[in-house]
Each structure stands twice: as structure tokens, then as C-alpha cells.
C-alpha positions as semicolon CSV with decimal commas, in nm:
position;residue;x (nm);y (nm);z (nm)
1;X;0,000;0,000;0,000
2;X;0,145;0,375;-0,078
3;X;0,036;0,648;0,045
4;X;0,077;1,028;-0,073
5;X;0,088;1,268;0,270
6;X;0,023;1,629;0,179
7;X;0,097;1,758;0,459
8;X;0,167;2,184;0,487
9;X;0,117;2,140;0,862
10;X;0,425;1,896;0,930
11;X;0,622;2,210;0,795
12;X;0,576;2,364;1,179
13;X;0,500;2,066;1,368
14;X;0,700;1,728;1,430
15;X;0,391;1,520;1,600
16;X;0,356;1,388;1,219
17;X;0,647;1,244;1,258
18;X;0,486;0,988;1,542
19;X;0,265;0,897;1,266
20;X;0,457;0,829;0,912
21;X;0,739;0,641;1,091
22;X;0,463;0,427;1,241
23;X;0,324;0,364;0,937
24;X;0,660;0,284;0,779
25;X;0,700;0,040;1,070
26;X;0,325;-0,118;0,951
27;X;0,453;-0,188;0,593
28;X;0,366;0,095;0,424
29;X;0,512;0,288;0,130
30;X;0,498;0,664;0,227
31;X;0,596;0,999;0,091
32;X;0,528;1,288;0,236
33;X;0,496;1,645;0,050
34;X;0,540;1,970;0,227
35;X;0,509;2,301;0,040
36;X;0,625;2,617;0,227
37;X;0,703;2,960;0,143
38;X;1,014;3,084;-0,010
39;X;1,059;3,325;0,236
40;X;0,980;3,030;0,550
41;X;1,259;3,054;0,795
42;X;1,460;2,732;0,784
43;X;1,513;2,745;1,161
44;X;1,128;2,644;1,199
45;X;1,106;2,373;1,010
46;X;1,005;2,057;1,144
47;X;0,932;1,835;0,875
48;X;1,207;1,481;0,913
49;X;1,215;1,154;0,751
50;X;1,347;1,007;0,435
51;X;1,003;0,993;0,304
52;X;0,961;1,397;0,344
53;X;1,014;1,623;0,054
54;X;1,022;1,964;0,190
55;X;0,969;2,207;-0,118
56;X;0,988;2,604;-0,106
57;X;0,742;2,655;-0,453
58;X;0,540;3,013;-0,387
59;X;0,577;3,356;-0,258
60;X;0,458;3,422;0,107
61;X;0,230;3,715;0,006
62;X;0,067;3,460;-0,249
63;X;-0,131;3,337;0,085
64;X;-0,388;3,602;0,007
65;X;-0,477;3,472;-0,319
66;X;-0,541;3,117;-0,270
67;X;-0,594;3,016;-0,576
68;X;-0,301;3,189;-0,745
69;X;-0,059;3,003;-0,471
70;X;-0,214;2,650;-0,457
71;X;-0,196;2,617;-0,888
72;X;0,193;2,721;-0,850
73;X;0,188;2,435;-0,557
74;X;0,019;2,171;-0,760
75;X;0,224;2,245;-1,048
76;X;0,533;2,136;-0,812
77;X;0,366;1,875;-0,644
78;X;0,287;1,723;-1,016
79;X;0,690;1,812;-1,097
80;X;0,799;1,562;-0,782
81;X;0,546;1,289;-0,797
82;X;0,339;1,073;-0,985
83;X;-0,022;1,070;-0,888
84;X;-0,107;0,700;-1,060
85;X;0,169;0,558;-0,825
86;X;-0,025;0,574;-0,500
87;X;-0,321;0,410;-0,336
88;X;-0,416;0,679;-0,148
89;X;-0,375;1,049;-0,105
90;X;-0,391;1,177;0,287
91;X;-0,438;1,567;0,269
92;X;-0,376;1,678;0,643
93;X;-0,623;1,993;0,611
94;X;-0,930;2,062;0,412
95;X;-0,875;2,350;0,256
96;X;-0,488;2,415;0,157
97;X;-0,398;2,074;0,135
98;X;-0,770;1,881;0,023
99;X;-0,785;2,148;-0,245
100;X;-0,473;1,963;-0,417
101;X;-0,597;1,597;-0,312
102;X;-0,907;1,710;-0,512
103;X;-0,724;1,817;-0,828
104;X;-0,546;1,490;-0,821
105;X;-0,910;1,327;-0,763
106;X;-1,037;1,477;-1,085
107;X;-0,720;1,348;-1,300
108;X;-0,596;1,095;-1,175
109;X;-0,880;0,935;-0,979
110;X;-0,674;0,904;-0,706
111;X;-0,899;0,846;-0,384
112;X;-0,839;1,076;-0,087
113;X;-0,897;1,127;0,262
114;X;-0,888;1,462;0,400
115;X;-0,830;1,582;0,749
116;X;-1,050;1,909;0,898
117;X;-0,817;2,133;1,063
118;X;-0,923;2,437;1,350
119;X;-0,766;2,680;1,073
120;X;-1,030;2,504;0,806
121;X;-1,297;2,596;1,039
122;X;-1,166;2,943;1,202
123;X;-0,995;3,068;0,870
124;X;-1,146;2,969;0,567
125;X;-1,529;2,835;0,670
126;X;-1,608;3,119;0,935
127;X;-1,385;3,428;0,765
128;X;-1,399;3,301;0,388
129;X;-1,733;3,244;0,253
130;X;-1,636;3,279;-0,067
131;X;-1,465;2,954;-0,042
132;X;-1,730;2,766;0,159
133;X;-1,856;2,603;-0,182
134;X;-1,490;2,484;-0,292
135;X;-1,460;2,321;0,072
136;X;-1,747;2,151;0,053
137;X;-1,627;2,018;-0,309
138;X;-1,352;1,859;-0,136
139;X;-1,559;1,699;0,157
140;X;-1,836;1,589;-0,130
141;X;-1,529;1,395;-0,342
142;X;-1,358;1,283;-0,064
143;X;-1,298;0,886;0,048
144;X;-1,313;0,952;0,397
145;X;-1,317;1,285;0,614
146;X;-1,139;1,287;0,967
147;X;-1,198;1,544;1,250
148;X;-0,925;1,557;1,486
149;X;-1,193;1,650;1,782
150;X;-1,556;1,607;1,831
151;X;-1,560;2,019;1,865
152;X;-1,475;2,082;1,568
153;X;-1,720;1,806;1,383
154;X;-1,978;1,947;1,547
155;X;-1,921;2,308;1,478
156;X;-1,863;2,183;1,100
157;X;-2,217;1,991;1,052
158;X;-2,408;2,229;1,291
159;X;-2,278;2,565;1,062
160;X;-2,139;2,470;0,736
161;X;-2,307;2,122;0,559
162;X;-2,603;2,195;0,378
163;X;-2,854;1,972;0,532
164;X;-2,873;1,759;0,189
165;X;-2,542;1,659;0,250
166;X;-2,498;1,594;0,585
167;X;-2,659;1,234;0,588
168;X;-2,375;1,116;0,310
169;X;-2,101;1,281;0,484
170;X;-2,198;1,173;0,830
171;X;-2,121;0,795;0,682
172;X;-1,774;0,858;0,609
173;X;-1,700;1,045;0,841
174;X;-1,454;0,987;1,177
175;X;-1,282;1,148;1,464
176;X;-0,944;1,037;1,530
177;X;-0,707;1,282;1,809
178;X;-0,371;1,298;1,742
179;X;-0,124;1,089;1,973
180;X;0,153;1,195;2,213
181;X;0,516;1,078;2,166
182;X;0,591;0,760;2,355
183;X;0,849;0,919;2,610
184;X;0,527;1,056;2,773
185;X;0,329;0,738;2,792
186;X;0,654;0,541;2,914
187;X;0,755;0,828;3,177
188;X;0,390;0,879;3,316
189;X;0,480;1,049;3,656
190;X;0,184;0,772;3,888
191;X;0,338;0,865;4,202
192;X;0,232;1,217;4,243
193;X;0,178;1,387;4,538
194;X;-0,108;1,657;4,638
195;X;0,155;1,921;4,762
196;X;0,095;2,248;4,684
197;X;0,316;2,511;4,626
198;X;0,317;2,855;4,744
199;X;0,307;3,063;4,534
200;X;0,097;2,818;4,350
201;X;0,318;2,712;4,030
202;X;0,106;2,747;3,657
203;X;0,328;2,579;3,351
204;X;0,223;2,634;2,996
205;X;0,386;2,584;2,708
206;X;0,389;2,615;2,306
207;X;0,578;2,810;2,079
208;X;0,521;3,188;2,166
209;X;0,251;3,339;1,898
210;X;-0,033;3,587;1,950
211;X;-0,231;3,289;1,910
212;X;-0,099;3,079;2,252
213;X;-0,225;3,410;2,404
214;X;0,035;3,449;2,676
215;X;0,026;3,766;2,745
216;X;-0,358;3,762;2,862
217;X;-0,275;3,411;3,048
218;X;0,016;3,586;3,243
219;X;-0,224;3,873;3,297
220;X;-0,567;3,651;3,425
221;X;-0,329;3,448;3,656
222;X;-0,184;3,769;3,801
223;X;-0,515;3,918;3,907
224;X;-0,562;3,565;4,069
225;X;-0,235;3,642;4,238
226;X;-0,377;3,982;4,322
227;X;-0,741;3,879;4,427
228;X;-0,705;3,512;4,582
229;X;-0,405;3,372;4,628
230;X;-0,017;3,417;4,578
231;X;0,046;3,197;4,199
232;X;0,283;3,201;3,943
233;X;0,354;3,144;3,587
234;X;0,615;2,925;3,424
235;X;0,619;2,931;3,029
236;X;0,846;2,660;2,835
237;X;0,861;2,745;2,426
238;X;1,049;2,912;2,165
239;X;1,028;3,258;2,084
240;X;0,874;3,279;1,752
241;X;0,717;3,592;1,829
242;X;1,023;3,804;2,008
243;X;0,846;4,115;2,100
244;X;0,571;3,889;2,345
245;X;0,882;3,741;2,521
246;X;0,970;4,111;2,566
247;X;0,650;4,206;2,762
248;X;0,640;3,859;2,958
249;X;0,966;3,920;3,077
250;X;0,902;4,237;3,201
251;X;0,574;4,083;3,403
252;X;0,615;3,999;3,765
253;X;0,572;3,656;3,878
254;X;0,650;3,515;3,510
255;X;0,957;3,255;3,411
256;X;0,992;3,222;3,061
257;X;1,264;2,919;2,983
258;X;1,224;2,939;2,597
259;X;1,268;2,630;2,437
260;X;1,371;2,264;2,623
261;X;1,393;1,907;2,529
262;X;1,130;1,670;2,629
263;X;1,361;1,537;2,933
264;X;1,398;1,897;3,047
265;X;1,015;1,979;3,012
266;X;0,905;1,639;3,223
267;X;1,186;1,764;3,504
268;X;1,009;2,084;3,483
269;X;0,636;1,951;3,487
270;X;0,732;1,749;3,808
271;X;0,817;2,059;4,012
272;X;0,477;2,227;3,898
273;X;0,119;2,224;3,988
274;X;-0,115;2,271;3,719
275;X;-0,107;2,339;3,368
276;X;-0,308;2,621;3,158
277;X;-0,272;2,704;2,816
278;X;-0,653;2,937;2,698
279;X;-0,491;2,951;2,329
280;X;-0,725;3,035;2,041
281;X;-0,768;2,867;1,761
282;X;-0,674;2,518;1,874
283;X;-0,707;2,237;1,724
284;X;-0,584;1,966;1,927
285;X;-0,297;2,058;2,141
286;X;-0,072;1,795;2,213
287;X;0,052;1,994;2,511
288;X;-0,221;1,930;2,759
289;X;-0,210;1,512;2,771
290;X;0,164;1,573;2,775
291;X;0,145;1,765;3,112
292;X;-0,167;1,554;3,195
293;X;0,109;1,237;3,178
294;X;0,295;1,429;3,453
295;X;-0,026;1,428;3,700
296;X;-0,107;1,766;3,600
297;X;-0,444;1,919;3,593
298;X;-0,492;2,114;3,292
299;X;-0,746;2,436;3,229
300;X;-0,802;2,443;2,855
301;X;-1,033;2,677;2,622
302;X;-1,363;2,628;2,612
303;X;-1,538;2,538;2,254
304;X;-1,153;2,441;2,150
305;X;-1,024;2,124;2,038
306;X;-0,932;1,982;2,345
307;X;-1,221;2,084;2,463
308;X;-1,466;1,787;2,346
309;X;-1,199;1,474;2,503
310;X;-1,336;1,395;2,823
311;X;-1,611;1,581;3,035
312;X;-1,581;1,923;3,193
313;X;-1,381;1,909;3,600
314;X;-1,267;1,527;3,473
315;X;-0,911;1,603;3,395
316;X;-0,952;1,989;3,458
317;X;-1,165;2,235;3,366
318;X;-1,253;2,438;3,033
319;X;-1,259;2,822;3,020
320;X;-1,365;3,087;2,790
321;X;-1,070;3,228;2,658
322;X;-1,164;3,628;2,812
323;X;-1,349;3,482;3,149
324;X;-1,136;3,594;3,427
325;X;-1,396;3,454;3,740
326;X;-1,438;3,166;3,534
327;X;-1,051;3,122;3,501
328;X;-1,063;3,199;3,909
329;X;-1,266;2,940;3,967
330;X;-1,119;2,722;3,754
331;X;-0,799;2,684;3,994
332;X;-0,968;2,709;4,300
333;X;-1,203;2,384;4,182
334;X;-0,872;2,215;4,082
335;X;-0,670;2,294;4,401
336;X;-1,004;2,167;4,601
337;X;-1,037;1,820;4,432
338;X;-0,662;1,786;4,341
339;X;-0,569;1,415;4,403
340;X;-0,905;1,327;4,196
341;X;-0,822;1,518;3,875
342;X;-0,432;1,457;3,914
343;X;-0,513;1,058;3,901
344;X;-0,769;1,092;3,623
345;X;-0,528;1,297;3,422
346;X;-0,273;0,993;3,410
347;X;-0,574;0,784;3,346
348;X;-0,694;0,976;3,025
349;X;-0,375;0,947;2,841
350;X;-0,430;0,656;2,702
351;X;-0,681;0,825;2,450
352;X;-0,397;0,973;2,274
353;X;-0,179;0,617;2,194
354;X;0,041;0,703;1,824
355;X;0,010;0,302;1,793
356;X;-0,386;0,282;1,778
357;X;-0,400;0,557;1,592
358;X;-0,190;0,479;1,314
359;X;-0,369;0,127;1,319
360;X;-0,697;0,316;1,289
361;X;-0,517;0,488;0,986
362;X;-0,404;0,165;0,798
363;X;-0,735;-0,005;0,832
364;X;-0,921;0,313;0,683
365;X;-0,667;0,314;0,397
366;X;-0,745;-0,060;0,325
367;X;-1,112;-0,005;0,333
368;X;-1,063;0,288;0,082
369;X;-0,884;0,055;-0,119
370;X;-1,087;-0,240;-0,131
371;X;-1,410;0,030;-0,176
């Protein structure tokens, strides 16, 4: 079986990686193409394996005309491989990446499944009507569709599928999560203690974008500090946006490490209490069942991708993004029934196993194939 990853996303992110080399463990024939900007900073990229051709083929201000940039992408996605060659094609978003699977779909026949992305949903569906129609192409044409979380499905079906459609597309479609790396799994931390700290310690982490909304995190936590009781925040990442790192450092009770390896970040995790990250869009992060593996309670947005795993004051609690009482009482619930959420976080990540879910992904590709 070979399989065609398009895969834009894998250019910033190196979960993917969790996945393809699983799959090349499973038997299968992958390659894996990743169109980025000429002007993307080669520091950032993520994107390893043998399998991964990493291809600078359009302008970065082309992003505003997406049809302009995605024909001078296809053009050098048809330049590198040869459609008739693969089984399957795996687009990893619906718009930027299904919009080529579906060109390749109408001349080559090749079947694809397409992932649905928070950016699909935030971006193009909610702030680009004018592309609703060619989204919906994609999800009409498409083998299978996969939702990363239930959130996002729902928001999908209950805004954006005509209701003729929805009974088709309800049949093939799935929600798969995305895994965590091993280490976390094998280095769960099940002998955690209910000792507070005082100040009480908050850990986040991601790479440092408007969009992991720091600044207003550092800020909500500090009127805590101010209003209830003495806490702290702790922020592991790279500084991909230099000028936030600026202001945070300037913050009181805020410790910004930049970025760490995975053994550094569990060392860190171990000395903390809870973990909040109220980012916006989100469409999984990886980041909560990672500090969840470390007995840590996590607060998360509300309506977000993470959002729709396991049921509200389970593993933590969800917030709106702007709610600063509901924030406060967020923590205070958590510090109250510590020892039950800290236990249940450990518990819950098992949901997010790379192994199932790249078995789940084999046995969809074989039932596309044998469709």
C-alpha cells in the first residue's frame, strides 16, 4: 500500500512524525509532500524523515490569493510525484492541502482522505465564505473525512453542511485525536503527590505566537495572584514571536525558559502544579495530555479542540478564553479536588496512543482501497 501525505502542517510541527514512521514500521510505502514559502525561515522547520520532501514553490504574500498560490503548488507537487503511483492520497487539512488531493481526484482518480483542521474551520469556513462552496467540493469527493476532535465536527455539521449533505457525509466520516510521543506514555509520573506550592506554580507551554495568548494568560493568573491567592507562571517554548517574550519578561511573577527538550520539560512539569494554556484557535494541542502524563491538571479553552476529550472538572476544567472569574474558579475547583483530577489525568492518556492511531489509519486506507 502507498500512500501520498500532503501535509503543509508537518512544515511547523513534528507530532507527524509519530505517525509516518509508524506507518513505515506497519509496511507501508509513504511519501510525504510539504510546500512552504520561499521566504519560510529554515530554523522552523520541522518536517524529518526520508520519506519527506520539503519544497519552497510560492511567494509568502501569495497566501492572500489562494488560488493563485495553490496552482503554483500543484504544479510542483505534479513536478515531484506521480499521482497513478499511489493508493491513497492523505491531505492533512481541508482546505490548503484537500484542495490539491481534489485536483489529483479529478485526474488521476486518485482516492483521498482529508483531514479538517481548527484553521479550516476558524480561517477559511467562518472568515472566507467565498470559499465555503470549494470546501465543501472537497468533503463531497472525498474517500473519507477525519476530525481531529468532536468540537470541531460538530461546529462543522451544525454551521457549514447543507442539510442535503450531511446524511452522506456523516457515513464517512470519523474522529481520530492525534497521539503523544511515547516518552510521555513510558515516563507517566503515577506517584504524584497533592503538595501544593506557594506561590501556587502554573506551567504552559507552546511556541510563543499571539495565538498561545500568553500575554492575557500571564495577565488573568496575576489578578488571581492579586485577588485570591499568591500563583505564578512558568512558560516553556520558543520565541517565535520576540516582541511577546519582551512584555512577559518584564511581568512579575513570570519565568519564561524558551525552548527545552522533552527530558527537560518532564523535570520541569514534576516541580509544577497545574497546567493552563486558553490559546485560540486550537485544534488539538498535544501539550495538555503531555502535562496531563505528569499528574497535571490542565485548564483548557472552552469550545476548542481539546475541549470535546473527556467531560468538563474530569481532567480539569474548560474556560472561555476572556473569562477571568471563570478562570478563578477554575484553579480554585482544581486545588479543592486535586488528588481526583491529578489521578484521572494519568488515566486519560491513554486516549492519545500514536500506535492505535496509526492502526486506525491503515485499516481506513485498506477499506478505501478495497471500496
Amino acid at each position: 500500500m502507498k500512500i501520498l501525505h500532503i501535509n503543509s502542517y508537518y512544515s511547523t510541527s513534528g507530532l507527524f512524525k509519530q505517525l509516518y514512521d509508524r506507518q513505515i514500521a506497519a509496511g507501508l510505502t509513504i511519501d510525504v509532500y510539504v510546500p512552504i514559502s520561499h521566504q519560510y525561515p529554515s530554523e522552523r522547520i520541522a518536517a524529518k524523515g526520508d520519506y519527506t520532501r520539503i519544497s519552497r514553490n510560492h511567494n509568502k504574500f501569495e497566501r492572500y490569493f489562494f488560488h493563485w498560490k495553490h496552482r503554483s503548488i500543484l504544479k510542483d507537487l505534479l513536478a515531484n510525484y506521480t499521482p497513478d503511483n499511489y493508493d491513497v492520497v492523505h491531505a492533512h487539512s481541508l482546505f490548503s492541502n484537500g484542495w490539491l488531493a481534489l485536483q489529483l481526484w479529478k485526474k488521476y482518480k486518485r482516492p483521498y482522505v482529508v483531514a479538517i483542521r481548527n484553521t479550516d474551520v476558524r480561517t477559511f469556513f467562518e472568515k472566507m465564505p467565498w470559499l465555503r462552496r470549494m470546501g465543501l467540493e472537497i468533503l463531497e469527493h472525498a474517500s473519507q473525512v477525519v476530525f481531529i476532535s468532536q468540537n470541531s465536527y460538530d461546529e462543522v455539521f451544525h454551521h457549514y453542511i447543507p442539510q442535503a449533505m450531511r446524511e452522506v457525509l456523516r457515513g464517512k466520516t470519523m474522529i481520530l485525536p492525534n497521539g503523544i510521543d511515547d516518552f510521555w506514555h513510558e515516563n507517566a509520573y503515577t506517584t504524584k503527590e497533592a503538595h501544593l506550592h506557594s506561590p501556587i506554580r502554573i506551567v504552559t507551554a507552546g511556541k510563543v505566537t499571539p495565538g498561545k495568548r500568553f500575554i492575557q494568560l500571564a495577565e488573568m493568573i496575576q489578578s488571581y495572584s492579586d485577588n485570591i491567592r499568591p500563583a505564578e507562571l512558568h512558560i516553556i517554548g520558543p520565541a517565535w514571536t520576540p516582541r511577546i517574550v519582551e512584555q512577559l519578561n518584564k511581568m512579575p511573577n513570570v519565568y519564561y525558559y524558551g525552548p527545552h527538550k522533552k527530558e527537560d520539560i518532564l523535570t520541569l512539569y514534576r516541580q509544577m502544579d497545574l497546567f493552563a494554556l486558553l490559546s485560540y484557535p486550537e485544534t488539538f494541542g498535544l501539550v495538555y495530555p503531555e502535562a496531563m502524563s505528569q499528574g497535571l491538571p490542565v485548564i483548557y479553552t472552552k469550545h476548542e479542540g481539546f475541549d470535546s476529550f473527556f467531560d468538563n472538572h474530569t481532567v480539569g476544567v474548560s474556560v472561555d478564553k476572556n473569562d477571568q472569574l471563570g478562570f478563578n474558579k477554575a484553579i480554585d475547583y482544581i486545588l479543592k479536588h486535586y488528588e481526583r483530577l491529578s489521578a484521572n489525568a494519568i488515566a486519560g492518556i491513554d486516549s492519545f496512543n500514536w500506535n492505535t492511531i496509526t492502526q486506525s489509519y491503515v485499516d481506513l486506507y485498506q477499506q478505501i482501497i478495497q471500496h
